[in-house]
C-alpha positions in Angstrom: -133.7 218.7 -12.2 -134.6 216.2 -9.6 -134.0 213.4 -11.7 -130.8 214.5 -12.5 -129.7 215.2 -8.5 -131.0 211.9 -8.3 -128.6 210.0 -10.4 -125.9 212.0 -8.5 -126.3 210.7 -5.6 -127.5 207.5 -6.6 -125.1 204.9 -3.8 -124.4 207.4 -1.9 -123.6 206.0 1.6 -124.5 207.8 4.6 -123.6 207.2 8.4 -121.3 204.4 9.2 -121.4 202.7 5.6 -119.2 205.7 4.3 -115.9 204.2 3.0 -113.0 205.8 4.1 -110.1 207.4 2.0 -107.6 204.7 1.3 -104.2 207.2 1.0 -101.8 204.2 2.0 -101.3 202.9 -1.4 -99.9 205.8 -2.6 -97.9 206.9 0.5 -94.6 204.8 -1.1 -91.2 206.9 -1.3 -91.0 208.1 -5.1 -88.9 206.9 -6.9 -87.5 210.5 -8.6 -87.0 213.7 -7.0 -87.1 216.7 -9.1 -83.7 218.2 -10.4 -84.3 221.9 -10.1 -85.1 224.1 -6.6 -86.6 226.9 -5.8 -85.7 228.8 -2.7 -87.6 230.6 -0.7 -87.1 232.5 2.3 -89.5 231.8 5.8 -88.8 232.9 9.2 -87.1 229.2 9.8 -84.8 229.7 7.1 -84.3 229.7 3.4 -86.4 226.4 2.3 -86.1 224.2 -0.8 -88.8 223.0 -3.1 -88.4 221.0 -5.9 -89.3 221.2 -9.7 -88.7 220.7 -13.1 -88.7 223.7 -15.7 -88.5 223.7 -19.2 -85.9 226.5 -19.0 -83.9 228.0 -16.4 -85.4 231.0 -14.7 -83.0 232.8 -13.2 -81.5 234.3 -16.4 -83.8 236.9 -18.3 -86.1 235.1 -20.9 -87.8 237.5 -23.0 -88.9 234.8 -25.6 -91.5 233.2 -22.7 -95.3 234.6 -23.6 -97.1 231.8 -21.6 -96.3 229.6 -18.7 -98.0 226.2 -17.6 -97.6 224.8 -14.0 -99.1 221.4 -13.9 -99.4 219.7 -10.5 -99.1 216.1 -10.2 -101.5 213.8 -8.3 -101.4 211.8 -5.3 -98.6 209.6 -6.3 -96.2 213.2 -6.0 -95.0 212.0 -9.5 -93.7 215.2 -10.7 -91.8 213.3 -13.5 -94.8 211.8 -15.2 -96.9 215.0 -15.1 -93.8 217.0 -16.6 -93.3 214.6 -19.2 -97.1 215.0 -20.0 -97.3 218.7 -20.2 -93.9 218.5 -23.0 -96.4 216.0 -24.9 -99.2 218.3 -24.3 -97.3 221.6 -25.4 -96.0 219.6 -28.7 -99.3 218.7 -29.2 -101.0 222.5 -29.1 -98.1 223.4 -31.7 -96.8 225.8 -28.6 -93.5 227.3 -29.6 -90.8 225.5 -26.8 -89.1 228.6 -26.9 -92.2 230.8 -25.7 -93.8 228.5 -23.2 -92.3 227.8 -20.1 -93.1 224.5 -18.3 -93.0 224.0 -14.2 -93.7 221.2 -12.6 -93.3 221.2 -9.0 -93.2 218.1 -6.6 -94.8 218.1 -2.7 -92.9 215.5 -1.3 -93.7 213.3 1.8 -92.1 212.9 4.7 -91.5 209.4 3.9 -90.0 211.0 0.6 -87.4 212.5 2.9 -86.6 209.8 4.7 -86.3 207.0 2.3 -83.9 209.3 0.2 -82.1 211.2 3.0 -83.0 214.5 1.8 -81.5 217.6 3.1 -83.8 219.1 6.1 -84.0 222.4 4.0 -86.1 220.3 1.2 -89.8 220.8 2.1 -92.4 218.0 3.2 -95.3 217.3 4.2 -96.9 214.3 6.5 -99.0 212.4 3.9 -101.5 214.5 1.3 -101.7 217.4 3.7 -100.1 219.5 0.3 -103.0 219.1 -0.9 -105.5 221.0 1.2 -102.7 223.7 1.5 -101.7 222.7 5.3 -98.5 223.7 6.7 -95.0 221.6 5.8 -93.5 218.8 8.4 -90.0 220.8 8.6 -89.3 223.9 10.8 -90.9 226.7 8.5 -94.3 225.1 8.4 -94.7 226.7 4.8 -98.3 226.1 3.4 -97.9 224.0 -0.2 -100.1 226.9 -1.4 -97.6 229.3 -0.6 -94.7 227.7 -3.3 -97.2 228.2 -6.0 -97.7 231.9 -4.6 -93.1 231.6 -4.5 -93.6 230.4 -8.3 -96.2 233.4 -9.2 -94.1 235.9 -7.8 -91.2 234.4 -9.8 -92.9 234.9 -12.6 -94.2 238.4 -12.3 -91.1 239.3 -12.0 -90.6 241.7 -15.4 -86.9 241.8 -14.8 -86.7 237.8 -16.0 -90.0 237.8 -17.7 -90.6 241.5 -19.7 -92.8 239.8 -22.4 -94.6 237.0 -20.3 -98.8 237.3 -21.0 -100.9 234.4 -19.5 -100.0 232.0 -16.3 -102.0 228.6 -16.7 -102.2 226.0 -13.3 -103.3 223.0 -14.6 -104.2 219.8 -12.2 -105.6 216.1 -12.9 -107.2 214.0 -9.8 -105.1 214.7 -7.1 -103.8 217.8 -8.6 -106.7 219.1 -9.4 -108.1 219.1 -5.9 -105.0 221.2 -5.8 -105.6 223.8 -8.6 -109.0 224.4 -7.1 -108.4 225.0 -3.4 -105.4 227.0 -4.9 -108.1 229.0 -7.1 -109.9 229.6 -3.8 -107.6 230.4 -1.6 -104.4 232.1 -3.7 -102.6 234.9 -2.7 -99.7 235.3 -4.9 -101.4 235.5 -7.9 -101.7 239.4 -7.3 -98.6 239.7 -8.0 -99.3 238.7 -11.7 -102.2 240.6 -12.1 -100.8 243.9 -10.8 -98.2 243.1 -13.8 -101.1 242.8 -16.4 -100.7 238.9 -16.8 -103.5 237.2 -17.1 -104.4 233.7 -14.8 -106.0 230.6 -15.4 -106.9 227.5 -13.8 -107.6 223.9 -15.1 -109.1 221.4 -13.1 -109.3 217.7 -15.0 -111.1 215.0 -12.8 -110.9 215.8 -8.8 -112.5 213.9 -6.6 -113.9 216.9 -5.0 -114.1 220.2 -4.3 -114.9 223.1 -1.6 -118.0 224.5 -1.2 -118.7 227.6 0.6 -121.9 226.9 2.7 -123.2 223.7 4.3 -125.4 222.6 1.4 -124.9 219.8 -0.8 -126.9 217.8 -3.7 -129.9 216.9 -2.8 -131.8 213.4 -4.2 -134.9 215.4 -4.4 -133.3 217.8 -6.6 -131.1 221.1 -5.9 -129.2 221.7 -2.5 -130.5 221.3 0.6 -128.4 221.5 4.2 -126.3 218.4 4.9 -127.0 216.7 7.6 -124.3 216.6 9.3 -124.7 213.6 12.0 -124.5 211.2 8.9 -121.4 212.8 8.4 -119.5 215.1 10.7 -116.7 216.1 9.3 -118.2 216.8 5.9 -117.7 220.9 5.6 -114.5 221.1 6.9 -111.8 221.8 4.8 -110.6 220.8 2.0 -114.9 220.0 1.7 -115.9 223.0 2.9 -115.1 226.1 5.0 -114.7 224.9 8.2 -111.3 224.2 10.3 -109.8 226.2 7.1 -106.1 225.4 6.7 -103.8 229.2 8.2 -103.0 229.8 4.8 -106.9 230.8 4.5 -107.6 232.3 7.7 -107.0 235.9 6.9 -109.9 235.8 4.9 -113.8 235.1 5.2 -115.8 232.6 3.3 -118.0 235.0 2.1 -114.3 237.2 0.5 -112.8 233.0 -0.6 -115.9 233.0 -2.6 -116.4 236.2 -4.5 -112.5 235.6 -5.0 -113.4 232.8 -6.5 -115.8 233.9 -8.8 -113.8 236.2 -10.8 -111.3 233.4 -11.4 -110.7 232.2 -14.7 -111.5 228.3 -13.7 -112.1 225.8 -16.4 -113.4 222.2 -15.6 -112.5 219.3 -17.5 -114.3 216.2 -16.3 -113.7 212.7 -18.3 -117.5 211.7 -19.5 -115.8 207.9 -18.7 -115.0 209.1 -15.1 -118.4 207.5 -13.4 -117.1 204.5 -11.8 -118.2 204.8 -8.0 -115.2 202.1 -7.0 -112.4 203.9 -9.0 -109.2 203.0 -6.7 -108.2 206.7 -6.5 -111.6 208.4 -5.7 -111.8 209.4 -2.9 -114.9 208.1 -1.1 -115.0 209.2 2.4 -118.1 210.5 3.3 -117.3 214.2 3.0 -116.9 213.6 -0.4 -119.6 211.3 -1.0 -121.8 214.0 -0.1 -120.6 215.6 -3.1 -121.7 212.8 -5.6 -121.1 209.4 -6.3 -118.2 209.9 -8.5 -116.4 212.5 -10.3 -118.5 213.1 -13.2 -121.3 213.8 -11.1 -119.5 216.1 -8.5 -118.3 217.7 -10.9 -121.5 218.3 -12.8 -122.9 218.8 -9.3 -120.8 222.0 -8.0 -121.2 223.7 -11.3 -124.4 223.9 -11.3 -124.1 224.5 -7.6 -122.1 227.9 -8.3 -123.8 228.9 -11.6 -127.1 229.0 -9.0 -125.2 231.1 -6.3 -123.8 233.4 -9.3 -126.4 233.8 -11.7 -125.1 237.1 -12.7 -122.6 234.9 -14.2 -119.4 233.4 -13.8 -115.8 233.8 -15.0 -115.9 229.7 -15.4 -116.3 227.0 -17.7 -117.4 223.4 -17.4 -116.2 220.8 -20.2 -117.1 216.9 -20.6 -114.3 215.6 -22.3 -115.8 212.6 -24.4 -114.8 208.7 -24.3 -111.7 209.1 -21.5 -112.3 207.9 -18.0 -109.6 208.5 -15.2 -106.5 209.3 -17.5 -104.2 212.3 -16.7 -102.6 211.9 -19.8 -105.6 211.4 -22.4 -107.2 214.5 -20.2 -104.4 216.9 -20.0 -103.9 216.3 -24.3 -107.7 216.5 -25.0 -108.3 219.0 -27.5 -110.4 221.3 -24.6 -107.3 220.7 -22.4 -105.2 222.0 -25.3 -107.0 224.5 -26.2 -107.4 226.1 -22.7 -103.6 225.1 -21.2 -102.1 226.7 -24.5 -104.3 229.1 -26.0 -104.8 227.9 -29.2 -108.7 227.8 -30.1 -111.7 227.8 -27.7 -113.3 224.8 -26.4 -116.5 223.9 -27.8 -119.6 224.5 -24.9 -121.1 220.6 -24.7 
């Protein structure tokens, strides 16, 4: 075991040597905004957020059985990840006329302004969708609260008397959404009172929340962080700390044991070790998970299997020969298997 923390952490910088996240290559205006809106009411107004669905969902579709809401990544390319989940559905053998597909987009502000978008189209300033903060515009909307707008949508029996299983799937960027959303969701009540069952996939992140200041340790297990080397390393979306409001009405200790019960499934790419990848994030908060995504990955499973060893409602998955591909990841056969429902992964 000590070995193996080891070889996590092995180039792990500390102090000032920790590299910063480079978001400004991905901070251009995109190039497509999604066709379809959803609205939904705040205290500022009725709001706008964009997506793409396989069907239209305000007319009654009692052919759906399963939806499947991938989030893109960094790049807010909604288009791309859409595209991919039609691939991926085609390639489970999902019946079109049974599975829903939504994709939503979190645009930037410098979305809205290159493209002149209405004010009542939501933004946000840079990646802070990601970690759930509030939207630029007026109603401050947290981008965790449209996925709780497309949950409720989707309990709703009136358009959707026959749906059974809601999937969130997420790659890179994504997936750091799927699993703060995991954490932190509210809306997915909705779907359970309604006896509709919830997953999550998370394909390649380059990080994730922890719940208490501990992180690998090169001596093996987890030990306390030290935190001078690295101040801002538990605060959210690292850890627990300066939460974003969408979290605040609930401890760290109630996140967690939330959390646990979750049906989560982790896909990591067994190619996904390179330490310099251009999208990995390698600020030091998230250095001190790992030095890349494999091993943070690795690295907080066995970090919640040891603070849950009555077990877990979770599953982690090494998806062989495929490195940092949202497209090879998303139609792996696990990825398949988990997104549609069609077999069961095989445990590595």
């Amino acid at each position: 075991m000590a070995a193996f923390f080891a070889a996590l952490l092995a180039g792990a910088p500390t102090g000032a040597v920790c590299a910063a996240h480079v978001y400004a290559p991905h901070l251009r205006p995109v190039a497509v905004v999604a066709p379809d809106r959803l609205s939904i009411a705040t205290p500022a107004g009725v709001v706008q957020a964009p997506l793409y669905l396989s069907a239209a969902w305000n007319v009654p579709r009692p052919g759906i059985e399963r939806a499947v809401i991938v989030i893109h990544g960094k790049l807010r390319n909604a288009d791309v990840y859409y595209r991919t989940a039609e691939r991926a559905r085609a390639a489970a053998g999902a019946d079109p006329g049974a599975t829903l597909l939504v994709a939503p987009q979190f645009l930037a502000t410098i979305d809205a302004r290159a493209l002149k978008l209405p004010d009542n189209v939501l933004r946000w300033k840079g990646n802070a969708w990601m970690g759930g903060e509030p939207s630029a515009d007026s109603s401050a909307l947290s981008s965790y609260a449209v996925l709780d707008a497309i949950a409720r949508r989707l309990a709703d029996r009136r358009l959707f008397p026959h749906l059974k299983s809601v999937v969130f799937v997420g790659h890179s960027g994504g997936a750091q959404v799927v699993q703060r959303y995991a954490v932190a969701a509210r809306g997915v009540q909705a779907l359970a009172r309604t006896g509709i069952a919830v997953g999550y996939v998370v394909a390649n992140p380059s990080s994730y929340a922890y719940f208490d200041g501990r992180r690998p340790a090169a001596a093996g297990g987890f030990a306390p962080f030290d935190a001078a080397t690295c101040p801002g390393f538990d605060r959210w979306k690292y850890g627990m700390q300066a939460r974003a409001p969408y979290l605040n009405d609930r401890s760290p200790a109630q996140l967690e044991a939330g959390y646990a019960k979750r049906r989560v499934t982790y896909l990591i790419g067994g190619l996904d070790t390179d330490p310099a990848q251009a999208a990995l994030d390698r600020s030091c908060a998230a250095e001190a998970q790992g030095s890349n995504r494999l091993a943070r990955g690795q690295a907080y499973f066995h970090y919640l299997r040891m603070r849950h060893p009555q077990g877990l409602n979770q599953q982690f998955h090494v998806v062989p020969g495929v490195g940092h591909d949202g497209a090879r990841m998303l139609t792996s056969p696990c990825a398949l298997a988990v997104t549609f429902g069609v077999k069961s992964c095989t445990k590595p």
